[in-house]
C-alpha positions as CSV (number, residue, x, y, z in Angstrom):
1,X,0.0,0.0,0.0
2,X,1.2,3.1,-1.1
3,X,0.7,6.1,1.1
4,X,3.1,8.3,-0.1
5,X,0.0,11.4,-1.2
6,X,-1.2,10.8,2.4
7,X,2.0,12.0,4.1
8,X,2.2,14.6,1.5
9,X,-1.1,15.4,2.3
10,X,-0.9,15.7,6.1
11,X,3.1,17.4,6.0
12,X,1.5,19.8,4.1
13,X,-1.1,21.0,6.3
14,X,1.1,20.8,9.2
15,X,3.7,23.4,6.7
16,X,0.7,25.9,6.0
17,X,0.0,25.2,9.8
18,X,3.1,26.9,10.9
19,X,3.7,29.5,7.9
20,X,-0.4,30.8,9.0
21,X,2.0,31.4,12.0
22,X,5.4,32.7,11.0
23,X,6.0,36.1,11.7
24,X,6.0,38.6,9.0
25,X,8.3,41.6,10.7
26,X,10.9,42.7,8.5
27,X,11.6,45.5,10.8
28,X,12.0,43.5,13.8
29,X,14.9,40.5,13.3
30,X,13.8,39.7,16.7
31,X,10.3,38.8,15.2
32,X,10.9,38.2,11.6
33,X,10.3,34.3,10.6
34,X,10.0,33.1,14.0
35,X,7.0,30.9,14.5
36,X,4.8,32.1,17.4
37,X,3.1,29.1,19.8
38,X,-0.8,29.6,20.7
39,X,-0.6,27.7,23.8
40,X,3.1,28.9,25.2
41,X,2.7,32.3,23.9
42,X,6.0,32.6,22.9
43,X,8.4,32.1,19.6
44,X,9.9,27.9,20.5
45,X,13.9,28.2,19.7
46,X,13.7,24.9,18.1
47,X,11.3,26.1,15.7
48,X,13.8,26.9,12.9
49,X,14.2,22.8,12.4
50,X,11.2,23.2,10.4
51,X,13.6,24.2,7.9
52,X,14.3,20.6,6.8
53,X,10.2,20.1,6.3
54,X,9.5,23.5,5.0
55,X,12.5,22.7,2.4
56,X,11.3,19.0,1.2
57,X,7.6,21.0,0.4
58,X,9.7,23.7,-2.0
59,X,10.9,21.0,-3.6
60,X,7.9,18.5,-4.4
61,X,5.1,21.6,-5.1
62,X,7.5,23.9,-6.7
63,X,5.8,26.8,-4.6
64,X,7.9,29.9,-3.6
65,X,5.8,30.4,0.1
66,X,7.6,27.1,1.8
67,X,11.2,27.9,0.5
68,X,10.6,31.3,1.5
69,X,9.8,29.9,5.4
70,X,12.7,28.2,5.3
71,X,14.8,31.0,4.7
72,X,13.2,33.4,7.0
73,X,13.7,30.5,9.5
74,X,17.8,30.2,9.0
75,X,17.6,34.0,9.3
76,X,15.2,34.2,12.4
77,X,17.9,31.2,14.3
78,X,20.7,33.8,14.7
79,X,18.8,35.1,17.6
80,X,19.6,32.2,19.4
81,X,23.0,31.4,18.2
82,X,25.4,31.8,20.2
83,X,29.7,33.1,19.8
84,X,30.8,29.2,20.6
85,X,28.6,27.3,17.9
86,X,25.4,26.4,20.2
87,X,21.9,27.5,20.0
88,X,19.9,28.3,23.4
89,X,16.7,26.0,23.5
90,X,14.7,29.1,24.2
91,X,15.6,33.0,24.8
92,X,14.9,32.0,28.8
93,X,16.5,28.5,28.3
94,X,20.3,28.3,28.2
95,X,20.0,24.6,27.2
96,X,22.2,24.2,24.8
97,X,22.3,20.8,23.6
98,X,19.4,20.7,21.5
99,X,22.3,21.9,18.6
100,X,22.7,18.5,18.2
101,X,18.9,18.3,16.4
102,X,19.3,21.3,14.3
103,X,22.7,19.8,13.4
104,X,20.7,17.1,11.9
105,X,17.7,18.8,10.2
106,X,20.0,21.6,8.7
107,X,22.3,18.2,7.2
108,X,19.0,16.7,5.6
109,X,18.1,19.5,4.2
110,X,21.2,20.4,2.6
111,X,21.8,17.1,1.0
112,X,18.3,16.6,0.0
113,X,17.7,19.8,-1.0
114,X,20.5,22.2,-1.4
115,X,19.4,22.8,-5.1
116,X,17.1,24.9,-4.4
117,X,19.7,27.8,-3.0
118,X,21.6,30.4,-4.5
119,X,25.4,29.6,-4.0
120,X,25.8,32.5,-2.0
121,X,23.0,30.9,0.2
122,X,24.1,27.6,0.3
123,X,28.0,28.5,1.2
124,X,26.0,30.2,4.0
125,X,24.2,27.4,5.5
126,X,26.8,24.9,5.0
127,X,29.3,27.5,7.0
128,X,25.9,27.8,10.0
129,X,26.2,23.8,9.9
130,X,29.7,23.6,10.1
131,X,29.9,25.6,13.2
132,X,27.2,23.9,14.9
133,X,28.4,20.6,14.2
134,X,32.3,21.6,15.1
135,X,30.4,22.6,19.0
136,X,28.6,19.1,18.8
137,X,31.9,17.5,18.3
138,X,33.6,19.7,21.1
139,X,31.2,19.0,23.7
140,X,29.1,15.8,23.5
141,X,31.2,13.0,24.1
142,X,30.8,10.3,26.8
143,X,32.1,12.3,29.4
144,X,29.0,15.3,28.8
145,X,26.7,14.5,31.7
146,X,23.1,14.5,30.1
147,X,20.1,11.7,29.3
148,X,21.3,9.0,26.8
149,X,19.0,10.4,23.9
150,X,21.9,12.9,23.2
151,X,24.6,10.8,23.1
152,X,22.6,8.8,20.7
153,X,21.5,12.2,18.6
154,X,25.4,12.7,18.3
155,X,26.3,9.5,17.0
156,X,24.1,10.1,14.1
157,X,25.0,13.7,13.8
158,X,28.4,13.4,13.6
159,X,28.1,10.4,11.1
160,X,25.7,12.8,8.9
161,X,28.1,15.8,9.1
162,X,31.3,13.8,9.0
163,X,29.8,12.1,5.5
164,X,28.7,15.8,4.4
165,X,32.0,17.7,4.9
166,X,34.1,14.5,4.4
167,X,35.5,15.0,8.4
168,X,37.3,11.9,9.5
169,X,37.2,12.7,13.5
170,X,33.6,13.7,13.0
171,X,32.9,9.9,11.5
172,X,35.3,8.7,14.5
173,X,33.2,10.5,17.3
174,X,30.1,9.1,15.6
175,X,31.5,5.5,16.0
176,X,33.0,6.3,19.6
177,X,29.2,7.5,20.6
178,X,27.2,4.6,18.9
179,X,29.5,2.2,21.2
180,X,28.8,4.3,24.0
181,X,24.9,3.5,23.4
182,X,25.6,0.0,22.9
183,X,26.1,-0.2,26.6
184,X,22.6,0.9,27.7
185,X,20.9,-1.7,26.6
186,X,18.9,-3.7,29.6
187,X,18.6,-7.6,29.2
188,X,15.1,-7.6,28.0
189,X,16.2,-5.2,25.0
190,X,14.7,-2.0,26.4
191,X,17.0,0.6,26.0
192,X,17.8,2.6,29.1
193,X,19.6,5.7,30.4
194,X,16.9,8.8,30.6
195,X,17.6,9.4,34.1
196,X,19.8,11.3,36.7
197,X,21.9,9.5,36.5
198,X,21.9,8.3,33.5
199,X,23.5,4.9,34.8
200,X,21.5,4.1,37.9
201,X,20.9,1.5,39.4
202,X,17.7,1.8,42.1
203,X,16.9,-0.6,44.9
204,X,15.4,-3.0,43.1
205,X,17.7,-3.4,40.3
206,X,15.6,-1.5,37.8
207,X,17.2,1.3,35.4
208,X,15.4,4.8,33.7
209,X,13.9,3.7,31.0
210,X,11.5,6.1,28.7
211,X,9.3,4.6,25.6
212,X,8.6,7.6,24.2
213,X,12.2,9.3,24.1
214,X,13.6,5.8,22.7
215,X,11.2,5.2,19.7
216,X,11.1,9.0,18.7
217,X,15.2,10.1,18.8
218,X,17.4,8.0,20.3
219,X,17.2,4.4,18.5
220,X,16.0,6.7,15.4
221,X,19.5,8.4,15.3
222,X,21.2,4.8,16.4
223,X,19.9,3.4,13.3
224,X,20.6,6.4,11.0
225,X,24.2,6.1,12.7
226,X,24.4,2.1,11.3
227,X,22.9,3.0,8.0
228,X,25.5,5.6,7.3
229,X,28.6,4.1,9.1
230,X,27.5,0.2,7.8
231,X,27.7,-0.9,11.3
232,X,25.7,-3.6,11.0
233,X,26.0,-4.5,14.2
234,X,24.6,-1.5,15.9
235,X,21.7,-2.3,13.3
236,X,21.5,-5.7,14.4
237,X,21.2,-4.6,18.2
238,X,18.6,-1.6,17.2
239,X,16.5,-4.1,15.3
240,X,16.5,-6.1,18.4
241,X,15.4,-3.1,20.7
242,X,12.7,-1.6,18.3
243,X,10.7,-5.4,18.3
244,X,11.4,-5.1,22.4
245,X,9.7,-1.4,22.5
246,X,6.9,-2.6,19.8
247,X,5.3,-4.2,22.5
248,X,4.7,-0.9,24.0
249,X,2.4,0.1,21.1
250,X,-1.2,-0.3,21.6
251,X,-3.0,-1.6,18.3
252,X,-4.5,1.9,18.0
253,X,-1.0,2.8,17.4
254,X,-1.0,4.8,20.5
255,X,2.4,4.7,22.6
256,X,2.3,3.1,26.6
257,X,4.4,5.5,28.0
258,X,3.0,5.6,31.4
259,X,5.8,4.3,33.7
260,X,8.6,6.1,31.6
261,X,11.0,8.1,33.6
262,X,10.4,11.2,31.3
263,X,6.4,10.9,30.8
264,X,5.9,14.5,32.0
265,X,6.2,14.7,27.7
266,X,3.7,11.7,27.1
267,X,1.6,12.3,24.6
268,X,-0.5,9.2,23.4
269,X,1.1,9.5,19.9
270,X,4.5,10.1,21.6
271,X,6.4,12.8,23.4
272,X,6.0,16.2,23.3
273,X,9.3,17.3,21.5
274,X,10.8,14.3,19.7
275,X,10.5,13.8,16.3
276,X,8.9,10.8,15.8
277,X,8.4,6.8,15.6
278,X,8.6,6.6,12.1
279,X,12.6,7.4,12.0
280,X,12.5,4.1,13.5
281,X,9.7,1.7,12.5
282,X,8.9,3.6,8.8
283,X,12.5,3.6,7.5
284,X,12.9,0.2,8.4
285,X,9.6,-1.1,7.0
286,X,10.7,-2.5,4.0
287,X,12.7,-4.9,6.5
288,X,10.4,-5.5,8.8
289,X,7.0,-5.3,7.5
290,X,5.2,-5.0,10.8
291,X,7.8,-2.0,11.0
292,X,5.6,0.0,8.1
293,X,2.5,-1.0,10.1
294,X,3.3,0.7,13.2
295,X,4.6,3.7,11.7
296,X,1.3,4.3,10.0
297,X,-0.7,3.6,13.0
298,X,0.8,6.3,14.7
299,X,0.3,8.5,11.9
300,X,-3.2,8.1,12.2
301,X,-3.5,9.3,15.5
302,X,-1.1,12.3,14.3
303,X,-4.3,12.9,12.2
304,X,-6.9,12.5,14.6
305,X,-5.1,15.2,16.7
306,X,-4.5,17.3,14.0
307,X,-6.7,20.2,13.6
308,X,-6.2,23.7,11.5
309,X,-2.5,22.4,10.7
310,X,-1.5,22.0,14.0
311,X,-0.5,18.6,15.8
312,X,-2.7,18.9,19.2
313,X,-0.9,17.4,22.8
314,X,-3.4,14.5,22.9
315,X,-6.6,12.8,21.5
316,X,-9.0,15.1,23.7
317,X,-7.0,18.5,23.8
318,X,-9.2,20.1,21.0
319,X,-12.6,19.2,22.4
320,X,-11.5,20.5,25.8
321,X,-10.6,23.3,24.6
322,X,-6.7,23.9,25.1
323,X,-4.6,25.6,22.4
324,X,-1.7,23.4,20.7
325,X,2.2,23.5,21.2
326,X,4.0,24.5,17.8
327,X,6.7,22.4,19.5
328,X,4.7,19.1,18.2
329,X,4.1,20.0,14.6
330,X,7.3,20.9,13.7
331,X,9.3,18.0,15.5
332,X,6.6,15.2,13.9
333,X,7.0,17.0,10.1
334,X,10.7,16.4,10.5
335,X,10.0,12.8,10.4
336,X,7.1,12.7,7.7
337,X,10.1,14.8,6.0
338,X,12.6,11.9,5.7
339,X,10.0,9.3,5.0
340,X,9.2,11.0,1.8
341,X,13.2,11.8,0.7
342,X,13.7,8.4,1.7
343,X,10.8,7.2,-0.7
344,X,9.8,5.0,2.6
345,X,6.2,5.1,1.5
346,X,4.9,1.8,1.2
347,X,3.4,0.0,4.3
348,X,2.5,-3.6,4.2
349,X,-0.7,-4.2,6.4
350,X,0.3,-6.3,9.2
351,X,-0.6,-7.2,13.0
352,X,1.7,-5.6,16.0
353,X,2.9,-7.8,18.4
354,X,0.4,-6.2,21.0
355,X,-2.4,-7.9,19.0
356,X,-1.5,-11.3,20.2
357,X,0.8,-10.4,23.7
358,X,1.0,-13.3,25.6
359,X,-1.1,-13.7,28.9
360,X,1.5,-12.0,31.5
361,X,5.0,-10.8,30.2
362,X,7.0,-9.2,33.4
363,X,9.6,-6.3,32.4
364,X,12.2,-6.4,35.3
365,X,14.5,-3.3,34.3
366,X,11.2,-1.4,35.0
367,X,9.6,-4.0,37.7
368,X,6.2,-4.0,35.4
369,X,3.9,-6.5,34.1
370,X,2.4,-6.6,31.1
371,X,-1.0,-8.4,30.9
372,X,-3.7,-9.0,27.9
373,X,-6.3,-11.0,27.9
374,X,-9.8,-10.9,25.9
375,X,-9.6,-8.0,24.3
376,X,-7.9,-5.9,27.6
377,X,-4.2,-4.9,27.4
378,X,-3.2,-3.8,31.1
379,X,0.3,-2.1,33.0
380,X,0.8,-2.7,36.3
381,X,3.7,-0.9,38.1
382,X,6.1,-1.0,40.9
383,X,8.7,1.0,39.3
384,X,11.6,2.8,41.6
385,X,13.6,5.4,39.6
386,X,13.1,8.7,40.0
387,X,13.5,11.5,37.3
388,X,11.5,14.3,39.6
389,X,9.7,13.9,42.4
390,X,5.7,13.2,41.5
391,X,6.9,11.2,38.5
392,X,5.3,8.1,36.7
393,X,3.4,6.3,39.3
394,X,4.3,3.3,41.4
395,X,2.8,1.3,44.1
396,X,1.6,-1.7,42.0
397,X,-0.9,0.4,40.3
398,X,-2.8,-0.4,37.1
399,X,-1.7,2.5,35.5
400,X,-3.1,1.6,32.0
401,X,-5.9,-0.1,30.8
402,X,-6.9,-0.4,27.4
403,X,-9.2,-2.3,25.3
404,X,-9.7,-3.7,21.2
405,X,-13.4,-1.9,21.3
406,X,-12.8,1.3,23.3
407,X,-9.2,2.4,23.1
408,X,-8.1,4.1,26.7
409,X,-10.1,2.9,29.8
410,X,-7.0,4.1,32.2
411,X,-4.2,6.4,31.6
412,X,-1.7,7.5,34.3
413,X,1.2,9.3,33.4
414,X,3.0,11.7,36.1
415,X,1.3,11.6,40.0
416,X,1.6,15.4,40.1
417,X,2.1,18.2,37.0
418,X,4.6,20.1,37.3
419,X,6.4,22.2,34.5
420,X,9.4,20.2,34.8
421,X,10.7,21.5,31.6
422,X,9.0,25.3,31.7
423,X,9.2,26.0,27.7
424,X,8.5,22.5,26.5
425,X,5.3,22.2,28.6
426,X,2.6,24.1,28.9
427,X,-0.4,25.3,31.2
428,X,-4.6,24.7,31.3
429,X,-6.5,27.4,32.2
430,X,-9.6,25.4,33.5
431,X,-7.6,24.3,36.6
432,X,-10.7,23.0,38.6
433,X,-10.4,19.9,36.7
434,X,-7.6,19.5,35.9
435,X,-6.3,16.6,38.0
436,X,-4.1,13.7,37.3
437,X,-5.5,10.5,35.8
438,X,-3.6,7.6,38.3
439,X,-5.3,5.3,40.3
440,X,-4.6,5.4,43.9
441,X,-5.4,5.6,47.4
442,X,-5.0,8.7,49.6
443,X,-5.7,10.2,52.7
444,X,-7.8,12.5,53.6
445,X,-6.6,14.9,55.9
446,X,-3.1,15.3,57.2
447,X,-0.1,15.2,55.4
448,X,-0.8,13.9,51.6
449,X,0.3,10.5,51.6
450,X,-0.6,8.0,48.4
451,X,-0.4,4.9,47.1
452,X,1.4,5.9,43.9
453,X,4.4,7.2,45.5
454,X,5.4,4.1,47.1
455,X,8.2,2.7,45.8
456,X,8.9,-0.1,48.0
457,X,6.0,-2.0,46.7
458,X,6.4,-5.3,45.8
459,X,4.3,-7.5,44.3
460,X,3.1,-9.9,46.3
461,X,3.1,-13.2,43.4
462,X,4.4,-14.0,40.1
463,X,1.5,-12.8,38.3
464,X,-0.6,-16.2,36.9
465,X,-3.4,-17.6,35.2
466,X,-6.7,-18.5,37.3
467,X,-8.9,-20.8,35.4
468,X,-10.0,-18.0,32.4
469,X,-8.2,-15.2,34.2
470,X,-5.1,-13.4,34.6
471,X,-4.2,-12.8,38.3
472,X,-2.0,-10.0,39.9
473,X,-1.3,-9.0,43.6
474,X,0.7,-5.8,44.9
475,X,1.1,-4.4,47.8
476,X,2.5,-1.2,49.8
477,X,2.4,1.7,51.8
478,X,0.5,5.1,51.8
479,X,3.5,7.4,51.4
480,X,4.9,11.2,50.9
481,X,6.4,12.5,47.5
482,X,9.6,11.3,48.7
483,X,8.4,7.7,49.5
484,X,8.4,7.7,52.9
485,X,5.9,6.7,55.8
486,X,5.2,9.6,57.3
487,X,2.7,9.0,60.4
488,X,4.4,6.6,63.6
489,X,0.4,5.8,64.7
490,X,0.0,3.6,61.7
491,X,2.1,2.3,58.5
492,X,-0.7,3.1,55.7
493,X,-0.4,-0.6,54.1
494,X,-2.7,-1.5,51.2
495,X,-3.2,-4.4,48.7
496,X,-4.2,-4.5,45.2
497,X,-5.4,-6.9,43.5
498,X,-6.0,-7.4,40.1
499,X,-7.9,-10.5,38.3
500,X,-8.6,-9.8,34.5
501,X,-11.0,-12.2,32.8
502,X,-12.2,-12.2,28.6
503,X,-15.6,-9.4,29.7
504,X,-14.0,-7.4,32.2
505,X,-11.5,-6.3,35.2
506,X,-11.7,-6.6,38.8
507,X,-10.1,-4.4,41.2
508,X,-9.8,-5.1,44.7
509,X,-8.3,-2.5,46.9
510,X,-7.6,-3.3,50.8
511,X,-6.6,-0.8,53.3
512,X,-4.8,-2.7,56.0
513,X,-3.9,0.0,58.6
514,X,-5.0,3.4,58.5
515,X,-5.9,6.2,61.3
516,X,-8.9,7.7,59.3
517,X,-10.9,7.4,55.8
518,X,-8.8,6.7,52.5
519,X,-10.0,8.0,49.3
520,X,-9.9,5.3,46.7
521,X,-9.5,7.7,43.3
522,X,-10.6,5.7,40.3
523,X,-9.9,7.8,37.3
524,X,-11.3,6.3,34.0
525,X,-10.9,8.2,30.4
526,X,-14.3,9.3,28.6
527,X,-15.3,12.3,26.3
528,X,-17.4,14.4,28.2
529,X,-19.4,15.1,25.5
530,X,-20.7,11.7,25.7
531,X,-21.6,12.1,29.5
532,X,-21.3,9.7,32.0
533,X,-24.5,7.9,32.9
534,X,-25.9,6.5,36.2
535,X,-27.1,2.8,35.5
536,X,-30.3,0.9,38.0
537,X,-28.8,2.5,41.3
538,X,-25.8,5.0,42.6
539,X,-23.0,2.4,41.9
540,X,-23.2,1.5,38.3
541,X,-22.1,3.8,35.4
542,X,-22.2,4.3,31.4
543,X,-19.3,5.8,29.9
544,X,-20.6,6.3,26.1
545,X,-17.7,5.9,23.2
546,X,-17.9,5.7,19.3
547,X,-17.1,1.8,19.4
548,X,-18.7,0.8,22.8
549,X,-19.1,1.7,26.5
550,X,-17.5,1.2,29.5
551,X,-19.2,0.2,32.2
552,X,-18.0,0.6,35.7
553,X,-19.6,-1.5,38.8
554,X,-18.3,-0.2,42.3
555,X,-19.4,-2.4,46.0
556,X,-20.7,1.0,47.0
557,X,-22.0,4.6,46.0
558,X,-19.1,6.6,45.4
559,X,-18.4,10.0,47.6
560,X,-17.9,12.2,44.3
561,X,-17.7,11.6,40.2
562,X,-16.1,14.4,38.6
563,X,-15.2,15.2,34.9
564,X,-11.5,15.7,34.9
565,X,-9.1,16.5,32.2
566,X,-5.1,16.0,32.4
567,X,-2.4,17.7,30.2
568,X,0.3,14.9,30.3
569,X,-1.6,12.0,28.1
570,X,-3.9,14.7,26.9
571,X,-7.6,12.4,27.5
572,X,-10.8,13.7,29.0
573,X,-12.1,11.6,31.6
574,X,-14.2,10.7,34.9
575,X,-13.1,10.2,38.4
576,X,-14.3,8.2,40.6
577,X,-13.9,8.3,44.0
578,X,-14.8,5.9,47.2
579,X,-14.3,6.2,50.5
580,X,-12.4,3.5,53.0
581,X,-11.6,2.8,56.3
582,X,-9.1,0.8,58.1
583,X,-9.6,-3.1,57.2
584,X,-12.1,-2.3,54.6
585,X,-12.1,-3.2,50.9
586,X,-13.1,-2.0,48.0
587,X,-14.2,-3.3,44.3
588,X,-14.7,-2.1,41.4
589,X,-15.8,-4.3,38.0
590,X,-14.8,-2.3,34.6
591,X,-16.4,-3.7,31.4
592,X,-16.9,-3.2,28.1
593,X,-19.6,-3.0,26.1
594,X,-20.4,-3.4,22.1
């Protein structure tokens, strides 16, 4: 199947997207052919990598208006380029190492593209790349002290720049940096290393591990690095890792990124500033079929999110009303970019591995199990690294849920939101319901203490089949943000347990010792415009979706049901919360119905 007019079709809008928002000032350089962000309210440094994207458009249409942006957009970036060769992530950001990226787009788009300049303009570019690749090679090596996904970015920059200006300690630095990577690289093929450090180890032997940073940049760049360098061993390894990380992809082609270390970024589609799965999967779909498959699934849910030209944070941020981040239109056309240069346009309809997971599958590097089972794909969580306090949740909780008819029934991300990055994030204004979507128990009064910040939980049994079901026990302690019981009258513990069967998914949640009520916050993802619908009582309730409905069942009438909404993920939804006392459990049935 070709689909090559498709990615044409969406690149382009996403292009017109961002020119509807370049800045026409040519009496202001500070202005002129920056690209302002609705939702930041601000001009993104990074925004001049549109370049590459803007440039493959002026080649294919033959229209002036996109090779025009690009220009504008070199011209804008000297207001962030600095005397030594970097650029400043933002005009209040001195992060510099994002040079690496634009090293990369401004290389694709001179070897692809260079044609269309003037030689005045391309001896100009060329000496702009030269200068930023020269402070790439000066200052990542395996010594610079950052997340793994740059020392990956550099092994493919350096390979593409050492290629480009024929630079022999550029293509040594580029092989020097791929071996580097080669050592993150847990057991189970998940690649690891986006943490603080980017080597821990935490108490239970687990290491920082993000989905979405992996399959968007940095085994993208490792497998550019192989292609160019013919290190088929690197490819061989990357190939291994890429099946490994497929298993995070729902069959939606949605990305479960809700226990990575950096998921403050999630997106369903991905994370909020990488470029994109299909450097991955799409380039090497002609290898591995399934490959093309997965690329294209996540392209559709670009499309369902994309609105006016503009790639929105998540499935449900345009019907609730919050603005999009430039930052993900012009990081995802980068990648429909080199698909189309590449000519990796055909996808062969397959089946992802996550449409025939095996019954339980535990992931130790990230203490998680897996679990699928009639139409239900689950997470379950007990994860200990840290990246910032109120991270990805722990405590053995259930912290996805998703299902073939519905999509998203659960969808925890971070415990807390919290601007960890301030100009690659951004802000709701309808704050009353804004809350996070993570199961979990809490108190009431007193010091905040959950069941998601526990990371000493253990779980309590290898998960196991039960007759027809898939079993699962965890349990822990009520906790502060830094994980630690807080009151000496009592020690907070809990159990959940989980038993999922081919029509549905019980919850059982225990409190064991507590000093007064517990909320039990059930938080399941729904479009509000479909309402949420009280069924033959106070304890039974409708969630309406295209597909199906979800029906929750609860022992008891709950103490509030509110419509929520939360930024990282990006879904509407309902939460659902009980009240508990000490020795008393709680159930809750969630089904699905066609």
């Amino acid at each position: 199947m070709n689909v090559e007019n498709e990615y044409m079709e969406l690149l382009k809008s996403w292009c017109d997207g961002l020119i509807g928002l370049q800045f026409k000032e040519e009496n202001n350089p500070r202005l002129d052919g920056g690209i302002f962000c609705p939702s930041c309210m601000m001009i993104h440094g990074r925004c001049h990598d549109a370049i590459y994207p803007m440039m493959v458009l002026a080649d294919r249409l033959n229209e002036e208006k996109y090779l025009t942006a690009a220009k504008r957009l070199f011209q804008w970036s000297e207001n962030l380029l600095c005397d030594d060769g970097s650029y400043y992530n933002d005009a209040q950001n001195d992060w510099a190492g994002i040079t690496v990226f634009s090293v990369i787009a401004l290389t694709h788009a001179l070897e692809f593209h260079a044609s269309l300049l003037s030689e005045q303009e391309k001896e100009l570019w060329e000496a702009r790349l030269y200068t930023t690749a020269e402070w790439v090679f000066q200052t990542i090596t395996p010594q610079f002290d950052v997340n793994i996904n740059y020392h990956a970015a550099c092994a493919e920059a350096m390979a593409l720049t050492g290629t480009y200006f024929q630079r022999e300690k550029y293509l040594r630095r580029s092989d020097e940096m791929a071996d580097f990577c080669m050592r993150y690289i847990a057991e189970e093929g998940l690649f690891f290393g986006e943490g603080k450090p980017r080597d821990a180890v935490s108490p239970k032997g687990c290491r920082p591990v993000d989905i979405g940073y992996n399959v968007e940049e940095s085994l993208a760049s490792l497998l550019a690095y192989g292609a160019i360098r013919k290190n088929e061993l690197v490819r061989a390894e990357v190939k291994r890792m890429l099946w490994a990380h497929l298993e995070f992809m729902n069959p939606d082609g949605g990305w479960d990124n809700t226990v990575g270390t950096r998921n403050y970024k999630w997106s369903y589609w991905g994370s909020r500033t990488s470029d994109g799965c299909q450097l991955a999967y799409g380039l090497l779909g002609d290898e591995e079929p399934v490959f093309s498959e997965a690329s294209y699934r996540n392209i559709q849910l670009y499309k369902q999110c994309t609105h006016d030209g503009m790639l929105y944070g998540g499935t449900d941020y345009y019907a609730h009303g919050e603005l999009p981040c430039v930052h993900h239109t012009f990081c995802k056309a980068k990648a429909l970019a080199l698909l189309l240069d590449s000519g990796a346009v055909n996808v062969t309809p397959s089946e992802l591995p996550s449409e025939h997971l095996v019954p339980i599958k535990y992931w130790p590097v990230i203490d998680t199990y897996r679990m699928a089972w009639g139409g239900f794909i689950a997470t379950v969580t007990a994860y200990d690294i840290e990246y910032k306090p109120g991270g990805h949740a722990s405590g053995g909780t259930m912290t996805m849920l998703w299902h073939r008819n519905v999509g998203m029934i659960m969808a925890s991300s971070t415990v807390e939101y919290a601007l960890i990055e301030p100009t690659n994030g951004q802000l709701s204004l309808k704050k009353s319901g804004h809350r996070p979507m993570t199961m979990r128990l809490e108190t009431c009064g007193g010091p905040y203490l959950s069941s998601a910040y526990d990371y000493r939980a253990v779980f309590k049994h290898d998960a196991a089949m039960s007759g027809m079901a898939v079993c699962l026990e965890a349990s822990g302690h009520l906790t502060d943000r830094s994980h630690k019981v807080v009151s000496s009258e009592w020690d907070g513990a809990y159990r959940f347990c989980y038993r999922m069967e081919e029509y549905g998914v019980m919850i059982r949640a225990v409190v064991e010792e507590c000093a007064e009520k517990v909320r039990w916050v059930i938080p399941l993802v729904g479009k509000h415009e479909g309402g949420l619908e009280c069924l033959n009582g106070k304890n039974r309730f409708r969630i309406c979706g295209e597909c199906g409905h979800v029906v929750l069942e609860l022992d008891r009438e709950p103490e509030e049901v509110n419509p929520i909404f939360f930024l990282n993920g990006g879904f509407e939804g309902w939460e659902v919360v009980l009240c508990m006392e000490k020795g008393e459990a709680g159930r809750c049935w969630i089904r699905v119905e066609t």
